[in-house]
C-alpha positions as CSV (number, residue, x, y, z in Angstrom):
1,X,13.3,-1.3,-44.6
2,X,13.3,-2.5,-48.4
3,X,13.5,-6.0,-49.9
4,X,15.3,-5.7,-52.6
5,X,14.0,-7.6,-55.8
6,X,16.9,-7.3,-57.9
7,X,18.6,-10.6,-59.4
8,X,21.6,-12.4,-57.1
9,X,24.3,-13.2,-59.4
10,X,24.6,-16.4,-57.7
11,X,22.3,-18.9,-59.1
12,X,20.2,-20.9,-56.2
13,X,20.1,-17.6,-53.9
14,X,17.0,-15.8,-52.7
15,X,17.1,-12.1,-52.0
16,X,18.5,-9.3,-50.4
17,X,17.1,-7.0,-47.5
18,X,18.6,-3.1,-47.2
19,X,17.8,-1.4,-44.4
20,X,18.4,1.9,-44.0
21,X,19.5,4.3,-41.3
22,X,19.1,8.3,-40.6
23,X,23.1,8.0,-40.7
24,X,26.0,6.2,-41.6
25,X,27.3,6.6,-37.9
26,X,23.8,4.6,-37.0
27,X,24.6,2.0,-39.9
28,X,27.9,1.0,-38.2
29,X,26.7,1.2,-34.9
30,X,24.5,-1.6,-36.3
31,X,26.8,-3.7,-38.0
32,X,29.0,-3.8,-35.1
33,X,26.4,-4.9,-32.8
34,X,25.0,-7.6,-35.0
35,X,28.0,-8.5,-37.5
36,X,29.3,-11.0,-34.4
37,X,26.3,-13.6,-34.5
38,X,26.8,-16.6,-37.0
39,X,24.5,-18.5,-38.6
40,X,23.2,-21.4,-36.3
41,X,22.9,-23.5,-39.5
42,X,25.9,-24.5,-41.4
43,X,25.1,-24.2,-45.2
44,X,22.0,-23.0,-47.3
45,X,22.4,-19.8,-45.7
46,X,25.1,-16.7,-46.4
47,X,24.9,-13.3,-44.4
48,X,27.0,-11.0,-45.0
49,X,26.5,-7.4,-43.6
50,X,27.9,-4.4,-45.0
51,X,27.6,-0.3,-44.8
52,X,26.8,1.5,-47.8
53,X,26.1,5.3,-46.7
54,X,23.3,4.5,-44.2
55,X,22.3,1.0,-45.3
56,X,23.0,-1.9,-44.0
57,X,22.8,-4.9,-46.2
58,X,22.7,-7.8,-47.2
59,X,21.8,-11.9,-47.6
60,X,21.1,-15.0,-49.6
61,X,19.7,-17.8,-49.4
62,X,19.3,-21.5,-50.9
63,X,15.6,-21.9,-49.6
64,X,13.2,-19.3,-49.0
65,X,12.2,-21.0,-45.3
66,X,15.9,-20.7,-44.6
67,X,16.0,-17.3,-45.7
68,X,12.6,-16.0,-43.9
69,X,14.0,-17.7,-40.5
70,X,17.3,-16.0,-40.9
71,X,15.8,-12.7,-41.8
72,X,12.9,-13.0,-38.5
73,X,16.0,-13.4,-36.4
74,X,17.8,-11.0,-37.7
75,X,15.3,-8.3,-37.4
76,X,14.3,-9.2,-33.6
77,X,18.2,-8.4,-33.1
78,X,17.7,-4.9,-35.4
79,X,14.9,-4.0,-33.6
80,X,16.5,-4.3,-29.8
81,X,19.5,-2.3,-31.5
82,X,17.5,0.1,-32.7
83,X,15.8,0.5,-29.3
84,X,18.8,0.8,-27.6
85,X,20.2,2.9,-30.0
86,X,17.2,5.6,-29.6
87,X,17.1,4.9,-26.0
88,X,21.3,6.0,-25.5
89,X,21.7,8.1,-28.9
C-alpha cells in the first residue's frame, strides 16, 4: 500500500492512497465490496474508488484529520476484505 505524494489538481485536497492487488480480478473484488459505503460526513471529504490494473485507488480531502479518519476506516474495511478474500480465494 503506497501514499501517493503527487499534487491533486484540486486546490484544498490532501492526497491519494493506491493499493495494490496480486490481480485485477482481486482489485474488483474489492471495489465491489467496499464501493457501497458512503461517507458518514457530508462535505470535506471525496472517495472515489476505482481499478487501474490491480490498484485500487483513490481520495481527497479538505482537512488532513478528515482525511486520516476516512482512510483508518477505510482500511479496517480492506483489511476484513482481504481476509475474507484469502480465506475463500
Amino acid at each position: 500500500m503506497a501514499a501517493n505524494g503527487e499534487e491533486n489538481s484540486e486546490p484544498g485536497k490532501l492526497g491519494s492512497l493506491d493499493v495494490p492487488f496480486p490481480s485485477p480480478r482481486e482489485a474488483t473484488i474489492a471495489l465491489s465490496s467496499l464501493s457501497p459505503d458512503r461517507e458518514p460526513r457530508r462535505g470535506g471529504i471525496s472517495k472515489h474508488l476505482s481499478v487501474s490494473g490491480s490498484t485500487l485507488s483513490r481520495w481527497s480531502a479538505d482537512e488532513a484529520r478528515i482525511l486520516r479518519v476516512s482512510v483508518c476506516s477505510f482500511l479496517d474495511h480492506l483489511q476484513l476484505v482481504v481476509e475474507t478474500m484469502e480465506k475463500f480465494g
